[in-house]
C-alpha positions as CSV (number, residue, x, y, z in Angstrom):
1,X,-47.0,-16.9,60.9
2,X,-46.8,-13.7,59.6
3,X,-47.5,-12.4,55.9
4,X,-46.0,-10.4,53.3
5,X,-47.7,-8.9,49.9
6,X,-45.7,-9.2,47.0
7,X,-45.9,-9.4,43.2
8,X,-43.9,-11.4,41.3
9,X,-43.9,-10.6,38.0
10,X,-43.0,-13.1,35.6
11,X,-41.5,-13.6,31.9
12,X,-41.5,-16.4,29.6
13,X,-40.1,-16.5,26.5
14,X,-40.9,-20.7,26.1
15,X,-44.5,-21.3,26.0
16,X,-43.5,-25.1,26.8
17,X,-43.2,-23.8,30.1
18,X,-46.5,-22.8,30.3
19,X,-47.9,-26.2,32.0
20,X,-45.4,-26.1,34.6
21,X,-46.3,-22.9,35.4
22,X,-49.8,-23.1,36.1
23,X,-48.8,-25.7,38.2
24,X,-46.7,-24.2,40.5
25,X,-49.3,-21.1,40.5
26,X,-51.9,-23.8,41.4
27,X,-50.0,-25.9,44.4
28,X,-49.6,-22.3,45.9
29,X,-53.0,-21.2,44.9
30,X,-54.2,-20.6,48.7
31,X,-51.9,-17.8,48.7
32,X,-52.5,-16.3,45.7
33,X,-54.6,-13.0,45.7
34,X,-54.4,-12.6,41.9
35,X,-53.4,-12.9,38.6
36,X,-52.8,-11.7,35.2
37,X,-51.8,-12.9,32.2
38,X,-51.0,-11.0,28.8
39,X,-49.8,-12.5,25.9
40,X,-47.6,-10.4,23.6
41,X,-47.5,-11.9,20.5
42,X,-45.6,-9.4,18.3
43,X,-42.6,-10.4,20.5
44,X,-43.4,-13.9,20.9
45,X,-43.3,-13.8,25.3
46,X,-46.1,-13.6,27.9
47,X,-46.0,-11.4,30.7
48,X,-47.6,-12.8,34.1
49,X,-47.9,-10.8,37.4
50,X,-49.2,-12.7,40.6
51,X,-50.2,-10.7,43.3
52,X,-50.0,-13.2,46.5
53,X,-50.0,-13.0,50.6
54,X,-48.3,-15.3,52.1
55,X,-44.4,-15.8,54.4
56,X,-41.7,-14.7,52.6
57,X,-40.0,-18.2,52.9
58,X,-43.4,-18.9,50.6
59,X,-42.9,-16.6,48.2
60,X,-39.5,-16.8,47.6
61,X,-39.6,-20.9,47.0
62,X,-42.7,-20.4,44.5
63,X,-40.6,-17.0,42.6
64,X,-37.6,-19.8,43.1
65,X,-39.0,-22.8,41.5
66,X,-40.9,-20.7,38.4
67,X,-37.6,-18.6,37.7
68,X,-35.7,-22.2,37.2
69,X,-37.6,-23.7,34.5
70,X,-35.7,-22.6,31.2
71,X,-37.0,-19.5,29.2
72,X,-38.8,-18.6,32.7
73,X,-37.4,-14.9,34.9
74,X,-39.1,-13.8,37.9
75,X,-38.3,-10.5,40.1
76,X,-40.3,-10.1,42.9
77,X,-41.5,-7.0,44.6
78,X,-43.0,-6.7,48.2
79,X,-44.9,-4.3,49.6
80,X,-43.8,-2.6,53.0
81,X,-47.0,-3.3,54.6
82,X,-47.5,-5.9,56.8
């Protein structure tokens, strides 16, 4: 099946969110090329970015599913490579 890179940058402004998070990051961890996390305390939200490889149907369910849990957005970028 064929790939696509992508980041999906991600926003959360409710740190209860956190745990679900991680666990959608980790259920999809195969794909996953990388992360990063910053906290950014002076506005109270972290920022995440997930660098990850994997079919678009993939990476649009795992964007999907983190972008619905409340206090959570999520854009996602891909790369025109292959």
């Amino acid at each position: 099946m064929e790939t696509r890179v992508a980041i999906i940058g991600i926003i959360v402004e409710n740190v209860d969110a956190a745990e679900e998070i991680n666990e959608h990051l980790h259920n999809y961890g195969a794909y996953i090329i990388g992360r990063m996390g910053i906290p950014y305390r002076e506005k109270g939200i972290s920022i995440i970015s997930v660098a990850i490889d994997a079919p678009q149907d993939v990476i649009n369910t795992l964007a999907g599913k983190i972008g619905r849990l409340p206090g959570v957005s999520t854009k996602t970028v891909y790369s025109t490579t292959k």
